[in-house]
N, CA, C and O of each residue as an XYZ file, in Angstrom:
332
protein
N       0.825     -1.181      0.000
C       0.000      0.000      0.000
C       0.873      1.250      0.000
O       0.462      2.337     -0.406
N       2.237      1.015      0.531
C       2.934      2.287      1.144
C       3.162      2.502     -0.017
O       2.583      3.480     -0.490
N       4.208      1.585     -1.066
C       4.628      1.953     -2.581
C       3.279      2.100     -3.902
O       3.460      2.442     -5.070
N       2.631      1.913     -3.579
C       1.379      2.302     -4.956
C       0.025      2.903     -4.435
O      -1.042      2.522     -4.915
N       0.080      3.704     -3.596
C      -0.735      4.503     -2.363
C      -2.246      4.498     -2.898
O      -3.086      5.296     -3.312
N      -2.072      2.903     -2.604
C      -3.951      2.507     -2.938
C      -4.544      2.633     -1.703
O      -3.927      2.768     -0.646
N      -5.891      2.586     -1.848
C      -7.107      2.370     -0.511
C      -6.702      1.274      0.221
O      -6.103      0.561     -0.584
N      -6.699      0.418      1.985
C      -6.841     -0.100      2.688
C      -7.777     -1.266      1.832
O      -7.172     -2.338      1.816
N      -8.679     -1.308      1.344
C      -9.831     -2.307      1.349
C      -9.293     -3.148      0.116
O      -9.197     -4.375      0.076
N      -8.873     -1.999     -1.154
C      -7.737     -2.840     -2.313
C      -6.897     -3.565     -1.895
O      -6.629     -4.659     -2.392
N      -6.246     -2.970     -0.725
C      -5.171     -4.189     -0.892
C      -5.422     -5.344      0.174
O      -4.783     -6.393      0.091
N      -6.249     -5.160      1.057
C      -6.826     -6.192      1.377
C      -7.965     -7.343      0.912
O      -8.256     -8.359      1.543
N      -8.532     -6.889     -0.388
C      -8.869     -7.790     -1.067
C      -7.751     -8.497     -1.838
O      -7.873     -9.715     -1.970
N      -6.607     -7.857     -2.399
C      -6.108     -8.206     -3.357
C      -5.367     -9.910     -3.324
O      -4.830    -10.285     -2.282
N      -5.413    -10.784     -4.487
C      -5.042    -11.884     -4.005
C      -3.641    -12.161     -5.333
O      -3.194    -11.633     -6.351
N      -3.458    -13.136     -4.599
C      -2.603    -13.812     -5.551
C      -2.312    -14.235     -7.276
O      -1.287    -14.411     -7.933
N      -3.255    -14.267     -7.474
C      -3.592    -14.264     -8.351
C      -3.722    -13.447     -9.680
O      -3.895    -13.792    -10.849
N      -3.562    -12.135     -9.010
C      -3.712    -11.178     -9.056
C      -2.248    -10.228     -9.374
O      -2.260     -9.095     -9.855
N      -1.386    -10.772     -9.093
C       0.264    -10.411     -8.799
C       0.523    -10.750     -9.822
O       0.122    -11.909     -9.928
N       1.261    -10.231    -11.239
C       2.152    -10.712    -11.916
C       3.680     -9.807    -12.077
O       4.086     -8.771    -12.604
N       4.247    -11.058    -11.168
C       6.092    -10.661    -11.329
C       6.389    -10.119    -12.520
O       6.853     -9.045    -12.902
N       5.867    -11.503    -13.214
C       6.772    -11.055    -15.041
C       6.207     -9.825    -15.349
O       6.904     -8.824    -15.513
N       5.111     -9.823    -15.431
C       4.664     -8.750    -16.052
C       5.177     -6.979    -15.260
O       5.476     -5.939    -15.848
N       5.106     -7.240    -13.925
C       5.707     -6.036    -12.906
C       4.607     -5.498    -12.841
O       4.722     -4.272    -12.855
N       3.465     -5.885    -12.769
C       2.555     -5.223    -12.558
C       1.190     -5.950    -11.297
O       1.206     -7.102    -10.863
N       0.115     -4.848    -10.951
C      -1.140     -5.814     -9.935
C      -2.004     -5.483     -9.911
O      -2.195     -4.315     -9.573
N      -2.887     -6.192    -10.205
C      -4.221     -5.931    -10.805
C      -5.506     -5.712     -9.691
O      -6.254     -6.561     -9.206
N      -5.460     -4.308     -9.492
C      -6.138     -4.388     -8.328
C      -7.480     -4.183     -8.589
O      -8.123     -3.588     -7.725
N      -8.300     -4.718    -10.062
C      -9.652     -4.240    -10.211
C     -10.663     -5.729     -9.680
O     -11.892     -5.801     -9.682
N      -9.323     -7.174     -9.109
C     -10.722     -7.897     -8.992
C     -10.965     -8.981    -10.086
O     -10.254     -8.861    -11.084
N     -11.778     -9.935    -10.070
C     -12.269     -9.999    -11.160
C     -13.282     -9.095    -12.104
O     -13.674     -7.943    -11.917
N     -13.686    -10.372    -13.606
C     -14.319     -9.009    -14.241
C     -15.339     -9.154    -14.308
O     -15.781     -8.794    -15.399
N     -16.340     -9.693    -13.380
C     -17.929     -9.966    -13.586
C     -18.138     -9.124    -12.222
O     -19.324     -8.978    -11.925
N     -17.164     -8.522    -11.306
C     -17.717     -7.896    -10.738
C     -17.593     -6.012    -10.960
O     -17.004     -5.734    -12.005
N     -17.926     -5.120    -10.370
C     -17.541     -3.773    -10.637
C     -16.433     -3.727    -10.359
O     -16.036     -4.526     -9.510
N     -15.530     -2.817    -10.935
C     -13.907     -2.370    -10.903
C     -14.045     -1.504     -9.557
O     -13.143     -1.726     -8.748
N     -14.903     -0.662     -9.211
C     -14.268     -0.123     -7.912
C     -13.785      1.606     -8.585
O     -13.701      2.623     -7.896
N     -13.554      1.516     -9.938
C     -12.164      2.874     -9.830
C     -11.287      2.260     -9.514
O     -10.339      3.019     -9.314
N     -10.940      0.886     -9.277
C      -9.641      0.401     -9.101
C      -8.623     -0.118    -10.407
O      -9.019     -0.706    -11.414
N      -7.461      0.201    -10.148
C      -6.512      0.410    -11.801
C      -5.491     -0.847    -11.747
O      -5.520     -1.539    -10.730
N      -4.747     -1.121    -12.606
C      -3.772     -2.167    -12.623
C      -2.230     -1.014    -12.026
O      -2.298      0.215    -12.034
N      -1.522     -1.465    -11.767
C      -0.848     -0.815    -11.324
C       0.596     -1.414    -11.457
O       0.789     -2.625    -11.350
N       1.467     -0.630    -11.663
C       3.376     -1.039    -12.069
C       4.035     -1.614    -10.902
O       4.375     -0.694    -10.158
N       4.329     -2.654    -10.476
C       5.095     -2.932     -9.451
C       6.851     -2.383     -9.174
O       7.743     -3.015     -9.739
N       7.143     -1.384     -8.425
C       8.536     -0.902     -8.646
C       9.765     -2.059     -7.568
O       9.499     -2.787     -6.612
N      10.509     -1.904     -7.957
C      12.163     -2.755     -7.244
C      11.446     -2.998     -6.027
O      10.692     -3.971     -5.990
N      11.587     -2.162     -4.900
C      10.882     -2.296     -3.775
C       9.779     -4.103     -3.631
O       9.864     -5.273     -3.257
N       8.969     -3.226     -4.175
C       7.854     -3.858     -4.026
C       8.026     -5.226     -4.681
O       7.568     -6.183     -4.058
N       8.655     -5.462     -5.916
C       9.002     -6.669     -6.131
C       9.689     -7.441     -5.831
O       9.830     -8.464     -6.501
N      10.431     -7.175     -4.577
C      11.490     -7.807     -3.742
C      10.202     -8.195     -2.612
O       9.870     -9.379     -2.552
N       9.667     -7.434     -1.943
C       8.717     -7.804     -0.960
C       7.818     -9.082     -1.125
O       7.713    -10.020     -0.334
N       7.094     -8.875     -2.526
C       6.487     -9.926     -3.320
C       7.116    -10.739     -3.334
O       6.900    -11.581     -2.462
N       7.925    -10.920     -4.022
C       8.737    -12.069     -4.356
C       8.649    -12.933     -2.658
O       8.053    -13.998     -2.496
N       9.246    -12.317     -1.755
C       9.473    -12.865     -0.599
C       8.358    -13.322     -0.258
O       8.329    -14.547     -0.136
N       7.416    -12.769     -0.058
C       5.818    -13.127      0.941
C       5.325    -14.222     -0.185
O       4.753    -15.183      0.330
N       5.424    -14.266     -1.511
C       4.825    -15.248     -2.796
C       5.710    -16.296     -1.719
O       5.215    -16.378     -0.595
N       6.736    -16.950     -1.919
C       7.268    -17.724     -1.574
C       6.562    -18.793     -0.291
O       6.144    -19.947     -0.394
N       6.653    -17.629      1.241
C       6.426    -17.941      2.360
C       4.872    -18.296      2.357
O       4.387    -18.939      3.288
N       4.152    -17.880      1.339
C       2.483    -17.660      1.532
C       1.792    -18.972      2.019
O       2.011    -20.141      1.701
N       0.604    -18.252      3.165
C      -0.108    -19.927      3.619
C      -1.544    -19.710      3.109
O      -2.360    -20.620      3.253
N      -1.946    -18.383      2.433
C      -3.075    -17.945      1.933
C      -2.959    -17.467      0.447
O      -1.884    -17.133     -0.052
N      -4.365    -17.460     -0.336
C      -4.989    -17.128     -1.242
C      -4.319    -15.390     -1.364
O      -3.718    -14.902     -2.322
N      -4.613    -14.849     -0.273
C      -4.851    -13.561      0.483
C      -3.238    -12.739      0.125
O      -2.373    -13.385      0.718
N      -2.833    -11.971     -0.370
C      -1.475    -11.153     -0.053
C      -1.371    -10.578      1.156
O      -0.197    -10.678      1.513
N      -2.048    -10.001      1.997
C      -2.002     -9.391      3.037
C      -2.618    -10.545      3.795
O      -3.827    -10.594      3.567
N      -2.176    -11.545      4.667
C      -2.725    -12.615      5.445
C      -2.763    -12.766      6.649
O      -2.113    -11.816      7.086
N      -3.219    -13.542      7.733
C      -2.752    -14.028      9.062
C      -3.312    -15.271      9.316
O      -4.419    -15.706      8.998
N      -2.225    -15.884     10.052
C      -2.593    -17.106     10.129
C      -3.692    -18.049      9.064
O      -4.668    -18.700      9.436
N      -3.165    -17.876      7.617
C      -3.968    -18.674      6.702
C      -4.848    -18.015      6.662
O      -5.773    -18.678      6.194
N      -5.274    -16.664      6.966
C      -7.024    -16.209      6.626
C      -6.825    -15.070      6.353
O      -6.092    -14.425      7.102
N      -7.384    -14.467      5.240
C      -7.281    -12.805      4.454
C      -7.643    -12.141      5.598
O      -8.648    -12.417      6.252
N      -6.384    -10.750      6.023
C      -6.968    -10.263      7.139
C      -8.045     -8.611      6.924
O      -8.200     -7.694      6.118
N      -8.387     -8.930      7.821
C      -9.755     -8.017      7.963
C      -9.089     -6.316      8.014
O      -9.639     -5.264      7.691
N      -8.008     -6.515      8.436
C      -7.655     -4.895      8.620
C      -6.055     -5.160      8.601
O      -5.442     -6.183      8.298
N      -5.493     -3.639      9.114
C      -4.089     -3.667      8.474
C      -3.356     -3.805     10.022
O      -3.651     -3.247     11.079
N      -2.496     -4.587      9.762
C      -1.245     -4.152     11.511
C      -1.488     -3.080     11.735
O      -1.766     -2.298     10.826
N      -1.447     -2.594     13.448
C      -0.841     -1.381     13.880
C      -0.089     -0.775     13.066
O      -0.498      0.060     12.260
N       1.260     -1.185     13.215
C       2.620     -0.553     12.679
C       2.384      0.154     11.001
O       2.981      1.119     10.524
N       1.409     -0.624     10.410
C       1.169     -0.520      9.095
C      -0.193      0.912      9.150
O      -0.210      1.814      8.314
N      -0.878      0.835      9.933
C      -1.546      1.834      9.805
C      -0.914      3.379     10.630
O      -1.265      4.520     10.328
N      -0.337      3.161     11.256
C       0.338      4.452     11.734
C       1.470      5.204     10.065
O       1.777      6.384      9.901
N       1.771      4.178      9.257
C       2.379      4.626      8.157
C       1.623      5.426      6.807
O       2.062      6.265      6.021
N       0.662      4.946      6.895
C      -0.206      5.254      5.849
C      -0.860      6.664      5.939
O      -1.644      7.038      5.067
């Protein structure tokens, strides 16, 4: 969220699926049978594709933003004092 200064609720929907390395980019509209939101595809920069890369690896969820195996409902502390 910090590097592509989307909404809280985007990137907590956003899934896996959704991530493409090769491409460097993340598709934060969703699928397409539902409404887009105003939500855009977006460029993944160095940063952020180092982060990815890491959490893709470790992942126990569907979910990019996760806990304990279940898409989480809201953001860390630490993460919302940044935003």
């Amino acid at each position: 969220m910090l590097t592509t200064a989307r909404r809280v609720g985007a990137v907590l929907d956003l899934t896996w699926d959704r991530v493409d390395l090769g491409r460097g980019q993340v598709n934060l509209r969703g699928n397409m049978l539902g409404p887009c939101k105003g939500r855009a595809i977006i460029p993944i920069n160095a940063r952020l594709r180092v982060a990815l890369k890491s959490a893709r690896h470790a992942r126990l969820s569907d979910h990019v933003l996760a806990r304990a195996g279940r898409s989480a409902r809201a953001l860390p502390r630490p993460l919302k004092t940044q935003a």
